[in-house]
N, C-alpha and C positions, 0 to 999 in steps of 0.2 A: 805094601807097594812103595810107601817112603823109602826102603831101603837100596828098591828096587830103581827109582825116581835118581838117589842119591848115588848109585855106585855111573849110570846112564850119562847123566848129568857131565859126570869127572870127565868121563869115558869121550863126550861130545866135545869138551873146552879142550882135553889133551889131543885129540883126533886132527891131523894135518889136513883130512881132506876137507873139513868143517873152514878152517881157519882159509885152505885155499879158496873156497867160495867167498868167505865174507870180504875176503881182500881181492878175491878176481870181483866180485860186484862194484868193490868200490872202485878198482880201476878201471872196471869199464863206463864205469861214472865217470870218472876224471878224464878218460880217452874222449867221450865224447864231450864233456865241457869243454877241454882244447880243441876238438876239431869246430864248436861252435866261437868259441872264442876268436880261432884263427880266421873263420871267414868273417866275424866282424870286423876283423881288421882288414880285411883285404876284399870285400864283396862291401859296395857303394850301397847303403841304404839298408842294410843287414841289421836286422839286431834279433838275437835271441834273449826269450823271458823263460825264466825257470819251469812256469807251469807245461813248456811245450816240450819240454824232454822229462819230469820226476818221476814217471813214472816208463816211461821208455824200458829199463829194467826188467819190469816186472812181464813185459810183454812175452819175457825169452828166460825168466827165472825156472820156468820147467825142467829147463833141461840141467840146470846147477842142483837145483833141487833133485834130482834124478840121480844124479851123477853119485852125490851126497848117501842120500837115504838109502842106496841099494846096495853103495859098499859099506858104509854104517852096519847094518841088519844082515848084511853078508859076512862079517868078520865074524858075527856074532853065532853064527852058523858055521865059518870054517874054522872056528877056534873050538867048537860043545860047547861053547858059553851056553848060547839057549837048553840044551839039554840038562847042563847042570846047574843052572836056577832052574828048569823045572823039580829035577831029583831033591834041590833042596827045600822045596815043600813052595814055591811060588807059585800061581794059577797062571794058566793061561791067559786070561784074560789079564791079571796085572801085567803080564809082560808084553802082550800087545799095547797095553794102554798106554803102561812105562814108555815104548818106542816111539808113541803117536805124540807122547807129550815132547819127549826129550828133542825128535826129529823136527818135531812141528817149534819149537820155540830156536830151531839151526836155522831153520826157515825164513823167521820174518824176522831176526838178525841179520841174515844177509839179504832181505828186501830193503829192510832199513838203512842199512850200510850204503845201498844206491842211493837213497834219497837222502841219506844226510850229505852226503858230495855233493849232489845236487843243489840241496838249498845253504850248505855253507858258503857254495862258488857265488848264489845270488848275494849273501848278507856281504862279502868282503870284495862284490864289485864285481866279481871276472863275466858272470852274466849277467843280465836283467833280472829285477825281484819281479814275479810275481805279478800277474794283473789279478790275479784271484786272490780273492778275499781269504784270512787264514783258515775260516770256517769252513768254507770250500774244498782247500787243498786238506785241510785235516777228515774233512769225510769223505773223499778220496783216496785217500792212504788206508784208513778202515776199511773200506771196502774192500779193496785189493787185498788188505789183508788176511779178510775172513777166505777171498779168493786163493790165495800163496796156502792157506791154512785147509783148506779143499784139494788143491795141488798133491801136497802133503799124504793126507790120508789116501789119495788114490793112487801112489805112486809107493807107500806103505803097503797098503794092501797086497799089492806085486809081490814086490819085495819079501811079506812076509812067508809069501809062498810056495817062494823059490831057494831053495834052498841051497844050491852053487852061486858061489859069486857072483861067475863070470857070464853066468845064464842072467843071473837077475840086475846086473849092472845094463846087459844088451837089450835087457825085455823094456828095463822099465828110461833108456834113453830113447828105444825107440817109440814106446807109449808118448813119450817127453815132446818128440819132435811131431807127434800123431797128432795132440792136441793143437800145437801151432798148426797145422797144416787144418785140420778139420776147424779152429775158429775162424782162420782165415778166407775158408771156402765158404762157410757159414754166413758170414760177415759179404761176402762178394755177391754171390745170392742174393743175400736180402735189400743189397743196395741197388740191385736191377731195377733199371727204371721200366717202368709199364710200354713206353713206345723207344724204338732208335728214333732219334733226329733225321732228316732227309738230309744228305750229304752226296756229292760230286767226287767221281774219279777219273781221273784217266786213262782209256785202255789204248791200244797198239794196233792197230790193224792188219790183214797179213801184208797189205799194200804199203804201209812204212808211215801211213798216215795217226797220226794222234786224233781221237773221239771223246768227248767228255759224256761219262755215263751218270745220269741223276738216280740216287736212290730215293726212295720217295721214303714217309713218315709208316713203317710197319712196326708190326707188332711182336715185342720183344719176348722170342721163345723162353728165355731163362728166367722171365717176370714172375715171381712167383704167388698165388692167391689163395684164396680158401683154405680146407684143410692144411694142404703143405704147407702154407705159409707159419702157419699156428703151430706146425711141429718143427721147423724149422727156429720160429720165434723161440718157444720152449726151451730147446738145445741152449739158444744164443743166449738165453738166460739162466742157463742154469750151471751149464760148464765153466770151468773156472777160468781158460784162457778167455774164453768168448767173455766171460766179465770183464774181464781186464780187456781187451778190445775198445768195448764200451764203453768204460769208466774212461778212458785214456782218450778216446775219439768224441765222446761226451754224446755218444750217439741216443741214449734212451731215458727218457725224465724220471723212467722207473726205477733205477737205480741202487734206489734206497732200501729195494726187497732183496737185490743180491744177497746181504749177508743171512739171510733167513734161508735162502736157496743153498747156499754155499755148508750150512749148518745142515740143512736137508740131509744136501747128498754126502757130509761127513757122517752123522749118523747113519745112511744105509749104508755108507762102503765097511765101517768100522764096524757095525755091525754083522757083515757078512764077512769079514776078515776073520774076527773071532769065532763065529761058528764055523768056517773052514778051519780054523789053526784049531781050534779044540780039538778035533779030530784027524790032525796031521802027525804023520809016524814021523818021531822027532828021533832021529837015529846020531 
């Protein structure tokens, strides 16, 4: 598997589209430093602190990560690469693993690459440092990172499946954008408050006249309880965007179990990857 690690490796540092990610994360680092920078200059009483964007990044890294892993393991497919490390006596299993290490370490290089823009802009002035503590923001970044590294494996999984590029580039961007959309729905959900507020509108008459209509304090249909709540909750912690939601919003004091979750669900997905690829006609 070393050999296997070591040829991956080359193959990831010399890969353009590797390089495109870690340098489109850190620009869109630096895009949004500037555009916070520029409204502190120009909006009265503005100021931004590093901890309110570092991890911003990580929010929308799925879809680089997608982009990444699926032409990665698609070349490797439209070239007989994979066929021929198999022929040359490599298991299946090393060569999923080989992918999961090599993809998953392109990965939190270019999470990191976000955040190093991020807090080099606080150390040399252009934003605020930091009202959190280093310990804070450092089990923050692990976090999200066992998350970026859950990302990974689930968007590998795909990928290893699919055997056309161009199929597994589409599947696994839109898997990419699936997860932003379902943390975010997740996330909206759970923030339902139990009652609407009473609040005043007002309507038209057919006579030309204005009426003001009171809603009174009712009971919010999307509140959610019980059961659903608990399998709603689950999801919200155990999916990898939904962590990073949370990590980021600082919404759950639980936090600390993420990377256990996160580790979870790498072991089932890799898990079921490789006994699907075991059995996959490698043509």
């Amino acid at each position: 598997m070393s050999k296997l690690l070591r040829a991956d490796f080359v193959r990831m540092f010399k890969s353009k589209i590797f390089w495109a990610g870690v340098f489109f994360m850190a620009g869109l680092a630096g895009l949004i430093v500037f555009t916070r920078w520029n409204a502190m200059r120009t909006v009265p009483g503005y100021y931004c602190f590093a901890d309110e964007i570092f991890l911003v990044g990580a929010m929308y890294i799925s879809i680089v990560i997608a982009i990444f892993v699926s032409i990665f393991i698609g070349e490797d497919y439209s070239s007989g690469t994979i066929r021929n490390k198999h022929i040359m006596g490599h298991s299946r299993m090393s060569m999923y693993l080989s992918n999961l290490i090599t993809c998953s370490t392109a990965s939190v290089i270019m999470h990191i690459a976000f955040i190093v823009v991020i807090i080099g802009s606080s150390v040399f002035g252009i934003i605020g440092k930091s009202k959190m503590s280093a310990e804070k923001i450092a089990g923050m970044c692990l976090i999200t990172v066992f998350s970026v590294l859950s990302i990974t494996a689930i968007i590998l999984f795909i990928s290893m499946l699919i055997p056309k590029k161009s199929a597994g580039v589409v599947t696994a961007m839109i898997f990419s954008i699936l997860l932003i959309f379902i943390a975010n729905t997740i996330d909206y959900r759970l923030s339902a408050k139990e009652y609407i507020q009473p609040y005043t509108f007002t309507v038209t008459n057919e006579d030309g006249t204005e009426q003001e209509v009171e809603q009174p304090l009712t009971k919010n249909p999307k509140y959610l309880t019980g059961t659903k709540k608990k399998v709603f909750q689950f999801f919200h912690d155990t999916l990898p965007v939904d962590q990073i939601v949370q990590v980021y919003y600082q919404k759950n004091d639980n936090d600390k179990n993420f990377p256990i979750n996160s580790i979870c669900v790498i072991a089932i997905v890799t898990g079921a990857g490789i006994f699907i690829f075991r059995r996959k006609d490698l043509k």
